[in-house]
C-alpha positions in Angstrom: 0.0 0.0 0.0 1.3 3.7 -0.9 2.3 5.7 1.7 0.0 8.5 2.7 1.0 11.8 0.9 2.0 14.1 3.5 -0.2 17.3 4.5 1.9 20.1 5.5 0.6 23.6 6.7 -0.9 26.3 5.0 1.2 29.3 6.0 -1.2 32.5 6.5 0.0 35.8 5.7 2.7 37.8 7.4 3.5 34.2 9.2 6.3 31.7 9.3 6.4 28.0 9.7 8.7 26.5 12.3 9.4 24.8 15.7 10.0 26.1 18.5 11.7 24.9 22.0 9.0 24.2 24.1 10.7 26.9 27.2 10.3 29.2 25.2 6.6 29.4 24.6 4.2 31.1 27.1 0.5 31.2 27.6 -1.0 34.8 27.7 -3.4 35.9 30.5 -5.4 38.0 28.3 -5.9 35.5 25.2 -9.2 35.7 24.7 -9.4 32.3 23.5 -9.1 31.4 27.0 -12.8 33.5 28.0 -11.0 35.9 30.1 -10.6 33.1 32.7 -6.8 33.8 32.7 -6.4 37.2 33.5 -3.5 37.6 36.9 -2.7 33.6 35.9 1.3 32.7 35.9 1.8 30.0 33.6 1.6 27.0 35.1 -1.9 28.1 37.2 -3.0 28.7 33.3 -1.5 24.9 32.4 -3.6 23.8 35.6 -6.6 26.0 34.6 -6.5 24.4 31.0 -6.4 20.6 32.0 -10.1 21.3 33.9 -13.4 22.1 32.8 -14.4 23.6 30.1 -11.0 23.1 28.4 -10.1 19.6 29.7 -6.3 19.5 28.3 -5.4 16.3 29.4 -8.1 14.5 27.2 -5.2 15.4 24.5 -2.7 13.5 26.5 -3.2 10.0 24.5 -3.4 11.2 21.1 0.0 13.0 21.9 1.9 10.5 23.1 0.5 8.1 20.4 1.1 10.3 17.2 3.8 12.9 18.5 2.6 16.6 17.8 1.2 16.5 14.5 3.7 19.0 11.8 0.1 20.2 10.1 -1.1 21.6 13.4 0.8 23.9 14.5 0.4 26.3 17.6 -0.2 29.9 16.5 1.6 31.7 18.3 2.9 35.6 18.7 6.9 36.3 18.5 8.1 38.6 21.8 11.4 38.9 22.6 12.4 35.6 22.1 9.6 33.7 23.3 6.6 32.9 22.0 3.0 33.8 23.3 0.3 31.5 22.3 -2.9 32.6 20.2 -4.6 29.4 19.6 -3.4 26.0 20.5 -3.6 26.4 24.5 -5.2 23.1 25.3 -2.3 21.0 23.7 0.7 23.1 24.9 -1.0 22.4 28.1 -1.5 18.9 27.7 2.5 18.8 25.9 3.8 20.2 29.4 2.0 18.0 31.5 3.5 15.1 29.3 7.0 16.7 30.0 6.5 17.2 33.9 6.4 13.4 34.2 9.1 12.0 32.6 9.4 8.6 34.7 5.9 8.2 32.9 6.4 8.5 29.6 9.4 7.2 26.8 12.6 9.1 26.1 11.3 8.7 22.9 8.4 10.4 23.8 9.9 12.9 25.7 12.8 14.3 23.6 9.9 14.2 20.3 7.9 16.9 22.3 11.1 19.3 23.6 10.8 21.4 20.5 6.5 21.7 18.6 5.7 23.1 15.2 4.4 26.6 15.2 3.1 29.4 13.2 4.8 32.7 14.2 3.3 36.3 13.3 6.3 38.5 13.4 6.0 41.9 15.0 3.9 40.4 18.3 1.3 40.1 16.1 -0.2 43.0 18.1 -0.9 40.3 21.2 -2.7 38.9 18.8 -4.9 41.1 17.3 -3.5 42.1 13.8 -5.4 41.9 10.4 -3.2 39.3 9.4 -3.9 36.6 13.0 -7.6 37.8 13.1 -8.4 36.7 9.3 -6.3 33.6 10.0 -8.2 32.6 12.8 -11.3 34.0 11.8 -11.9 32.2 8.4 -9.9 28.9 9.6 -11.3 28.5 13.1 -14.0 30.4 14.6 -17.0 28.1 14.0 -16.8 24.7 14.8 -13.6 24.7 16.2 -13.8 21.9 19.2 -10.7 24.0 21.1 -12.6 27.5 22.2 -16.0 27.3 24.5 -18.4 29.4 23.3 -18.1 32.7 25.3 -14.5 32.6 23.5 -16.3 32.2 20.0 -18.1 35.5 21.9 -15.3 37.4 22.8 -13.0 37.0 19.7 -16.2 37.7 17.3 -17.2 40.7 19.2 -13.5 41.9 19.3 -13.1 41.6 15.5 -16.1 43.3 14.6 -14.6 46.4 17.0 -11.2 46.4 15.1 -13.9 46.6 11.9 -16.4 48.4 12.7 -18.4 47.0 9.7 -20.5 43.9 10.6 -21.2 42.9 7.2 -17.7 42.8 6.3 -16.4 40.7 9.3 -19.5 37.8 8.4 -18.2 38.0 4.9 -15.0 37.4 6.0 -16.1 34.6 7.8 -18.6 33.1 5.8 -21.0 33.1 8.5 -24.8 34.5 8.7 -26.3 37.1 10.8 -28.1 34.0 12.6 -25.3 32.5 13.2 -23.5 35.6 14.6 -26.1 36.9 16.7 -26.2 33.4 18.3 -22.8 35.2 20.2 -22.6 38.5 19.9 -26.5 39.3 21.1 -25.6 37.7 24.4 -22.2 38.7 25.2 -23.0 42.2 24.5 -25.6 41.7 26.8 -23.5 40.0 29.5 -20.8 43.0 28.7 -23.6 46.0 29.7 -24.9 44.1 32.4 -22.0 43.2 34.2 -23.4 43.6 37.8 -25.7 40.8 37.0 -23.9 38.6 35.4 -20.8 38.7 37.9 -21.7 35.7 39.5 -22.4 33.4 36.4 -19.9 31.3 35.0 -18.5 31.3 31.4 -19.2 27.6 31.3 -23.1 28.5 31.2 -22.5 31.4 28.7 -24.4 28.9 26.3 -27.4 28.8 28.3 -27.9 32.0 27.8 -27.4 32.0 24.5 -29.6 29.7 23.8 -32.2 30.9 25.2 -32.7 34.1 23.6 -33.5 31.4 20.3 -36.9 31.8 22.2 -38.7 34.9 21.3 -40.6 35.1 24.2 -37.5 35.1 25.9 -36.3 37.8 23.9 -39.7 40.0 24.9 -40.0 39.0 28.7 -36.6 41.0 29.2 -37.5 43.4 26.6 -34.5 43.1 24.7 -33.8 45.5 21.8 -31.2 45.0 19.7 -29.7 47.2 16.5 -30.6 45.2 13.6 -27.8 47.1 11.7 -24.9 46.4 14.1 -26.3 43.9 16.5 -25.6 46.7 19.8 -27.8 46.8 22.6 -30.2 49.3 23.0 -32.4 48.3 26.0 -33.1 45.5 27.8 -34.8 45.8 31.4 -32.6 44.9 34.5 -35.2 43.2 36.5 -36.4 41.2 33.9 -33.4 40.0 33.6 -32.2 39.5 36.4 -35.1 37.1 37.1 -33.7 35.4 33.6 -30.6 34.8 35.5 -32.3 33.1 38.3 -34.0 30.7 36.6 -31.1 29.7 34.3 -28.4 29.9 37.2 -29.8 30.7 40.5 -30.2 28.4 43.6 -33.0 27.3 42.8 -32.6 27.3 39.1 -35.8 26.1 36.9 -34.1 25.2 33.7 -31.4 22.4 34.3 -31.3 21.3 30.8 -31.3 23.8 27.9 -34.4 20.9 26.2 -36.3 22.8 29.5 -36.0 26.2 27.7 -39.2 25.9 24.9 -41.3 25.3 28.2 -39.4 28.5 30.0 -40.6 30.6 27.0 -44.0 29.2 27.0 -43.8 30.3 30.8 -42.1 33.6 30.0 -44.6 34.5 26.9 -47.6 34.4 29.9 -47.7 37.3 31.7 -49.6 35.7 34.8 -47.5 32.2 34.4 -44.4 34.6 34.4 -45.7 36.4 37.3 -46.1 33.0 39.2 -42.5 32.0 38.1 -41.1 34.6 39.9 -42.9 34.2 43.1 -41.2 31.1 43.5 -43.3 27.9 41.2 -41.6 25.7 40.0 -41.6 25.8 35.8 -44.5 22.9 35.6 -46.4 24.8 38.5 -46.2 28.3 36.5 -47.5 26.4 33.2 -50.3 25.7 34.8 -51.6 29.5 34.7 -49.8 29.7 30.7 -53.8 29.2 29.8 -57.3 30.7 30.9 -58.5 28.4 34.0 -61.3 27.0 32.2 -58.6 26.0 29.4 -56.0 24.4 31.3 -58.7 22.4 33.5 -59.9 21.0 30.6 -56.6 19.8 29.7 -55.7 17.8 32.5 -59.5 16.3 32.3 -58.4 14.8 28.9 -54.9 14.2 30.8 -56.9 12.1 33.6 -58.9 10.6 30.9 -56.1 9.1 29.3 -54.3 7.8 32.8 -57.9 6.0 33.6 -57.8 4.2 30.0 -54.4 3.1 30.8 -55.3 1.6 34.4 -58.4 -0.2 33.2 -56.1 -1.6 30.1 -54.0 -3.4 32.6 -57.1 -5.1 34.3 -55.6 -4.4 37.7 -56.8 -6.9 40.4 -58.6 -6.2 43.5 -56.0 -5.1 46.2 -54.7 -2.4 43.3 -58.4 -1.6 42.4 -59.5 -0.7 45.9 -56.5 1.5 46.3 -56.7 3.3 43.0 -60.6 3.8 43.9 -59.2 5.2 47.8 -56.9 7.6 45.8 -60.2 9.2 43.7 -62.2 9.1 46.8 -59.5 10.9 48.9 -58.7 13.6 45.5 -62.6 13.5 45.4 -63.4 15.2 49.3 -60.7 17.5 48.9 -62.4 19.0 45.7 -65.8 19.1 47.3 -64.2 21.1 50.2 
């Protein structure tokens, strides 16, 4: 059988294929690839950051010591005065230097093949990595669907290239990516960004339950959230709304703990006097009991009942479990003539 023909990388412009010793690269605190997460991090709390959730490093550790670091992926990195800041790639120069802190683990083979990695070097510091030339690279190659960044990065490094732009349409063409698909990000990390005294005790890690939520336009409308079509700003949202948006996503006692819960928030949400009731303290199936008129939702659960008395009589149950399904109606009985 032929030998594979080897894939080598695609140099971007202004940049330089190479390796580099593995000293001499550095993780940078304010990469926003890493969510802002990193900020007043030395760099081995960042390595110890990177290995845990949402980045989970060491899942890389096997592939790495199986294949070696693979010549067509190579770290981006920054050029600094001799050493090398990362811009994408964190995950397996983490997952690299926890291979190389135990070296009674692995081969020498294994070791000595990971002293110096690939890399793709923007000259110039690459402007802590926020040139043209690093943004388009990373941009066009990377952004969407890249396993590597969480989604509040996907947030940050979208909403920080349409800054340097200042042209929305131009940074999705760039990108090849819809309006949809960018306001997926941007709407709620610009949101997160002006309310900042709400948000201060929610996790990037459920950054995408928030985003996913406002795919719910009754969401949207509960909060009163108004957004520039043009360049996708914030223009109003109201703070108490919110905030109650917060507490049911987040809060001790939260009422969505699983984003397939969300179409039955907005159902909630989209009912002033189920909404009401949410915020009082119901749970999310007590509050959709008021989504409908009285007289509606009664008539509901009679056809629900209906269907739970067809299903007992289909299983024939036998006297012992007859007499106590008949004390159950009896007892739900009294209590509705009271």
């Amino acid at each position: 059988m032929a030998d594979a023909p080897q894939r080598f990388p695609r140099e971007a412009a202004g940049a330089t294929y190479g390796r580099a010793k593995i000293e001499t690269l550095r993780f940078d605190p304010e990469n926003p690839r890493l969510g802002g997460a990193a900020r007043g991090k030395n760099h081995d709390e960042i390595r110890k950051y990177l290995e845990g959730e949402p980045h989970y490093a060491l899942e890389l550790v096997g592939s790495i010591v199986e294949n070696g670091f693979l010549p067509y992926e190579p770290l981006i990195v920054r050029e600094e005065n001799g050493e090398y800041f990362v811009i994408e790639g964190n995950r397996r120069l983490a997952a690299v230097l926890s291979i190389l802190s135990q070296p009674e683990k692995y081969s020498p083979e294994t070791i000595r093949g990971l002293k110096e990695i690939p890399v793709l070097v923007f000259p110039d510091g690459g402007q802590r990595g926020e040139s043209e030339e690093v943004l388009r690279y990373l941009g066009v190659k990377h952004l969407f669907g890249f396993r590597d960044w969480p989604p509040v990065s996907k947030a940050m490094f979208l909403d920080k290239r349409v800054g340097s732009k200042k042209d929305l349409s131009q940074v999705l063409r760039e990108l090849n990516i819809t309006r949809q698909e960018a306001a997926r990000y941007l709407i709620p990390y610009r949101l997160t960004k002006a309310a900042k005294d709400i948000f201060r005790k929610v996790n990037n890690e459920d950054f995408w339950s928030l985003a996913e939520s406002f795919g719910r336009r009754k969401i949207k409308i509960y909060i009163q959230l108004d957004v520039d079509n043009r360049t996708m700003r914030i223009k109003y949202f109201d703070p108490t709304k919110l905030r109650y948006l917060t507490q049911f996503l987040y809060g001790k006692k939260r009422r969505v703990t699983d984003t397939r819960q969300l179409s039955a928030l907005s159902r909630v949400l989209g009912s002033p006097e189920a909404a009401k009731k949410l915020e009082r303290g119901a749970t999310l199936d007590e509050a959709s009991l008021y989504i409908e008129s009285k007289q509606e939702t009664l008539a509901q659960l009679l056809r629900q009942l209906e269907k739970i008395f067809d299903k007992i009589r289909v299983l024939s149950p036998g006297r012992e479990d007859a007499a106590k399904i008949a004390n159950v109606t009896e007892e739900f009985s009294r209590k509705l003539r009271k």
